[in-house]
C-alpha positions as a printed Julia matrix, in Angstrom:
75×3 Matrix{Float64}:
 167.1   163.51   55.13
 164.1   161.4    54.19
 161.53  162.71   51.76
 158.79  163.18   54.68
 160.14  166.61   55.56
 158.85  168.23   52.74
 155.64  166.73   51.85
 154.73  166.59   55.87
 152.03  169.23   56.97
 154.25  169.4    60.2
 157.44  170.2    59.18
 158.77  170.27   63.08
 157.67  166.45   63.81
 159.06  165.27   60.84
 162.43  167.21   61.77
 161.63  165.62   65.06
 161.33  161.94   63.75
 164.43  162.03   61.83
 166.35  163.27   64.31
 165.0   160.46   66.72
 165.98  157.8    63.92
 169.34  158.65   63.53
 169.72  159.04   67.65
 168.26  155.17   67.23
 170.86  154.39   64.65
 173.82  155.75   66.85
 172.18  153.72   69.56
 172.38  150.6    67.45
 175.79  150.97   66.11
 176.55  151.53   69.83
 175.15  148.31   71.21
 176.54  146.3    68.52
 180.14  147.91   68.96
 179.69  147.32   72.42
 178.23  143.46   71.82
 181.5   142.52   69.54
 183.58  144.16   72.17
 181.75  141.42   74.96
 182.27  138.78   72.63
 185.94  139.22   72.26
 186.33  139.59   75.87
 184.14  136.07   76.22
 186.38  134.31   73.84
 189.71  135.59   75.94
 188.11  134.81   78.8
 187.0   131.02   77.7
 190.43  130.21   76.18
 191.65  131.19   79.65
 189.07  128.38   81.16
 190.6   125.53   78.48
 193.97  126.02   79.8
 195.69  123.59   82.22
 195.86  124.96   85.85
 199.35  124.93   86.09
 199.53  127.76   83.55
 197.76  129.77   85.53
 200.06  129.06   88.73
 203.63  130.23   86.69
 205.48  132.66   88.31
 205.61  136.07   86.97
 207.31  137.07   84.08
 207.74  140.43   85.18
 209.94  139.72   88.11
 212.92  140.85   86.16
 211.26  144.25   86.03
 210.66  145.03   89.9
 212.71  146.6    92.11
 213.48  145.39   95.23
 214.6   147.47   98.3
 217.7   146.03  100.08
 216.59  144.56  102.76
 217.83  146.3   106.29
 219.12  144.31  109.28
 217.05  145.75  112.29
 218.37  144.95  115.79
């Protein structure tokens, strides 16, 4: 805790002030977490724009994974 707390005349608004600031810093580490996580997503996302169109048309890889009903004759 900062040295304000004891030397303030009003010990509740400096309590009150440093608990604000380190809200603030949460805040910021927040934002920024949250700013790296948008900039990875932009660089995905702009690597997906640079690649040829047909890569984007494949079929599925997963197709191996499904499963299909039979298929039922109906009359």
């Amino acid at each position: 805790m900062s040295d304000n707390y004891y030397t303030e005349p009003n010990k509740t608004a400096a309590i009150r002030s440093w608990i604000m600031w380190q809200m603030l810093r949460g805040m910021g580490w927040a934002a920024l977490f949250v700013f790296v996580i948008g900039l990875i997503y932009g660089a995905i996302w702009a690597v997906g724009q640079i690649l040829p169109e047909e890569s984007k048309q494949a079929p599925s890889p997963f197709t191996s994974l499904e499963i299909s009903s039979p298929l039922v004759a109906t009359a």
